[in-house]
N, C-alpha and C positions, 0 to 999 in steps of 0.2 A: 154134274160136277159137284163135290164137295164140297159146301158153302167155306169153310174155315182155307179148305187149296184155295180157292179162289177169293178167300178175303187175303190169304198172306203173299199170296202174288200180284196181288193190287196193291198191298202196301212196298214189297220189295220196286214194282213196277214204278210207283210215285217217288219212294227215294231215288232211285236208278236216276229217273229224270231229273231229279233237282242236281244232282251230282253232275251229268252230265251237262245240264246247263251251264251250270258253274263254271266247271271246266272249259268250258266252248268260248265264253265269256271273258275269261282270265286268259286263254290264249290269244285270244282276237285281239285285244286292246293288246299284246305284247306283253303282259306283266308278268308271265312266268315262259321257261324253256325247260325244257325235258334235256339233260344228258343221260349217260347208261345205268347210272343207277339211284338219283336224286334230281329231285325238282328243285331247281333254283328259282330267286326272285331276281328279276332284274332292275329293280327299283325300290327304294326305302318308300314308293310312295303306293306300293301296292297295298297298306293298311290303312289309308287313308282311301282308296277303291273298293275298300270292302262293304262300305255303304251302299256305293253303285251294283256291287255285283249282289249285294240282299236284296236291291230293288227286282232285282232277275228274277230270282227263286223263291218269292213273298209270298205268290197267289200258290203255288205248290206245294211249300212247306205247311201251309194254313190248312189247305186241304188233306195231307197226311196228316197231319194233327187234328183235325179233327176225326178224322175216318177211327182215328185209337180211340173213341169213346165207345168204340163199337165193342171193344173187346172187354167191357165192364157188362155187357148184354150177355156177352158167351156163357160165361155161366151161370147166369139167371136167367137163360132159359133151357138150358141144359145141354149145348154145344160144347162145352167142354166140365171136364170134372175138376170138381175143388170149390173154395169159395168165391164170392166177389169182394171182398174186403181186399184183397190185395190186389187186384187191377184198378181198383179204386184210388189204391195210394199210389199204383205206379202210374197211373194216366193223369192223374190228377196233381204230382211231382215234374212230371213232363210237360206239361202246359204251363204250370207256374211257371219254372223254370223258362220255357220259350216265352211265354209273354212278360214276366217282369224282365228279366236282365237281357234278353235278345231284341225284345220289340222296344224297350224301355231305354237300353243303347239308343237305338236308331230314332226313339222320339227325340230323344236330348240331346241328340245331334254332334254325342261324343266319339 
């Protein structure tokens, strides 16, 4: 198999999951209802659950996030064509991004 198939199916495969857990999660506890064409929230206090349901999806989001460091390898070592300077800024924009203002939320408990 195709190393690069089978690295972007792994990554689709890990988001898939976090998604779905989400979802499964936000149903369960009752915080959201599905009508025919919009999700509703049934409670002002589903943002105030958003903490709980990041506690869900923590250990799998970390791991998709990391696994993107993999695609600053691709083309240094010649899996894909072009430079590494730009997966460098895109992966490295991505992870700031998730660890200061995502993980940085939820340390300060805002």
């Amino acid at each position: 198999m195709n190393w690069l198939l089978f690295y972007n199916l792994l990554q689709f495969l890990g988001y898939f999951w976090v998604f779905t857990r989400l979802i499964i999660y936000l149903i369960s506890n009752g915080r959201m209802h599905f009508s025919f064409c919009s999700i509703k929230f049934k409670s002002r206090l589903f943002f105030k659950d958003l903490k709980n349901s990041y506690q869900v999806v923590e250990n799998p989001i970390k791991i998709c996030q990391a696994l993107s460091f993999l695609e600053i390898i691709h083309p240094l070592i010649g899996f894909t064509k072009g430079d590494w300077i730009s997966p460098v800024i895109q992966v490295t924009n991505l992870c700031v991004y998730f660890l200061v203002k995502i993980e940085g939320l939820f340390l300060l408990n805002i």
